[in-house]
C-alpha positions in Angstrom: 42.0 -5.5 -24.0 43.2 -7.4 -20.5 44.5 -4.3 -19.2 41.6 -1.8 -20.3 39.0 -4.3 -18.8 40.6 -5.0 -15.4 41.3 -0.8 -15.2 38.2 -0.2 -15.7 37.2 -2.8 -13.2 39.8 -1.6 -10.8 38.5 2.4 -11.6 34.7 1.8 -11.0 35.5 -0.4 -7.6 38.0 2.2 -6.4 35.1 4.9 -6.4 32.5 2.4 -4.9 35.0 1.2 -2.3 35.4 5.3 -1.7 32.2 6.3 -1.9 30.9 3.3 0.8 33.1 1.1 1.4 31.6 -1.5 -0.9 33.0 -4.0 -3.4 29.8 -4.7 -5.8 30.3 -8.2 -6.3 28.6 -8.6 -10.5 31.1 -6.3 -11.6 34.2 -8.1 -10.2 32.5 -11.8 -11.2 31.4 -10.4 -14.9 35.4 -9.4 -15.0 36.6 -13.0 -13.9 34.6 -14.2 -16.1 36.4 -12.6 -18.7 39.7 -12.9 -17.7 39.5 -16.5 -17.7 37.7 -16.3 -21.5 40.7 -13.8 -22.0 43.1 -16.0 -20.8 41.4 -19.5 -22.8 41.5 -16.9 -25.8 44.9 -15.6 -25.3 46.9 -17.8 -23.1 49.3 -15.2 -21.9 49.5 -16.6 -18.7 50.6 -20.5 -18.0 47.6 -22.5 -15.9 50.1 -22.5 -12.9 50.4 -18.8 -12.6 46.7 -18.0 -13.3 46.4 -20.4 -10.3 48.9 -18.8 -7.9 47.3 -15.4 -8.7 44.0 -16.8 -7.8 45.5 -18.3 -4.6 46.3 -14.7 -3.3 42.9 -13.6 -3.2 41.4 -17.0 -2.3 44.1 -16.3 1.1 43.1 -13.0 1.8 39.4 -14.3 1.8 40.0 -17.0 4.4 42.1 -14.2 6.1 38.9 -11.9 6.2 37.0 -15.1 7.6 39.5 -15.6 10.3 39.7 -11.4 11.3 36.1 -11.2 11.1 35.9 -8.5 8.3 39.1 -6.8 9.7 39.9 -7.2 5.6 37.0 -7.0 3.3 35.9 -10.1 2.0 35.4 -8.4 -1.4 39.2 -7.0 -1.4 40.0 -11.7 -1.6 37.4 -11.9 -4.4 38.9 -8.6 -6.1 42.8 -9.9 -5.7 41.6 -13.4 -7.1 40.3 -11.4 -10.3 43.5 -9.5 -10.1 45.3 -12.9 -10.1 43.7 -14.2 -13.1 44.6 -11.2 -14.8 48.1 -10.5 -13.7 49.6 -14.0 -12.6 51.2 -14.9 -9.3 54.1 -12.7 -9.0 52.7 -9.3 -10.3 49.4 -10.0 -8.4 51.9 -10.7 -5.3 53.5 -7.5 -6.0 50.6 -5.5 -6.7 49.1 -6.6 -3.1 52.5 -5.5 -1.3 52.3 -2.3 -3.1 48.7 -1.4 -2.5 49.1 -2.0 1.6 52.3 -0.3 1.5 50.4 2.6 0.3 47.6 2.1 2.4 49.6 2.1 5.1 51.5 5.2 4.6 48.3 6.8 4.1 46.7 5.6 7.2 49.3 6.8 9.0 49.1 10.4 8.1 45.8 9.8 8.4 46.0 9.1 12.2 48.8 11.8 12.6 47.2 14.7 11.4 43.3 13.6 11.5 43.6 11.8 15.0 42.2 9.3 14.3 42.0 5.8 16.0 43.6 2.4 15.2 39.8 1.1 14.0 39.0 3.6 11.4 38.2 2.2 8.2 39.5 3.3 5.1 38.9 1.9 1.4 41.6 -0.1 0.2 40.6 -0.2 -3.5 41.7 3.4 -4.2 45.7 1.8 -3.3 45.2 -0.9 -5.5 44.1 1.0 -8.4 46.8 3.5 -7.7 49.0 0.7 -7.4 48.2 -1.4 -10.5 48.7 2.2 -12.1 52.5 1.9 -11.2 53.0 -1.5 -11.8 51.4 -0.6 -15.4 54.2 2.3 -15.9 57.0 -0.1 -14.7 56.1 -2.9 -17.0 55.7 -0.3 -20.1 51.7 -0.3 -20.4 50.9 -4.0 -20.2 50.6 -6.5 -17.3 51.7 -9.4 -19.7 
């Protein structure tokens, strides 16, 4: 039920954050909400990693703060969703996977499209992509 609801989470934000370059905030507070009720429910997580997880995004915020919106503000809400869902270490990994990505991508994109160093692109697409392979590598189930 974890995985299906932050998937679904992850799938709907991916084609917002495509579509423009938007993180609607209710659907990524309603999913909190529920990974912590999950997590109260199900305890598959100890308090301590549910907390680190939440750190990463809760960093990333104050990061966009300090860049001025060079990194979405939404992207530290959505990673400390992803963190209460997924723990310290796999939310850790699933961040360093999804810029990996994203950066591949951006450079092709500037390569072949010519485009300049400030063009925006969506970063939810990597992470869903990316929480896709982390899925696959941990046999269907973040736990």
């Amino acid at each position: 039920m974890e995985t299906g609801c932050l998937m679904g989470l992850l799938s709907l934000l991916a084609m917002e954050d495509f579509r423009s370059k938007k993180i609607p905030m209710v659907p990524v507070i309603i999913c909190g909400i529920l990974g912590v009720i999950f997590h109260i429910l199900f305890h598959t997580r100890t308090i301590w990693d549910l907390l680190g997880g939440f750190a990463i995004g809760f960093v990333l915020y104050f990061i966009s703060i300090f860049t001025k919106g060079k990194i979405g503000k939404g992207d530290g809400f959505l990673f400390m969703v992803t963190g209460v869902y997924l723990g310290f270490w796999n939310n850790l990994f699933l961040l360093w996977l999804s810029c990996v990505m994203a950066g591949l991508i951006g450079m092709g994109i500037i390569v072949l499209k010519h485009k300049g160093k400030n063009y925006q692109m969506p970063f939810v697409p990597f992470v869903l992509l990316s929480s896709f392979s982390l899925l696959l590598m941990r046999g269907g189930s973040f736990v």
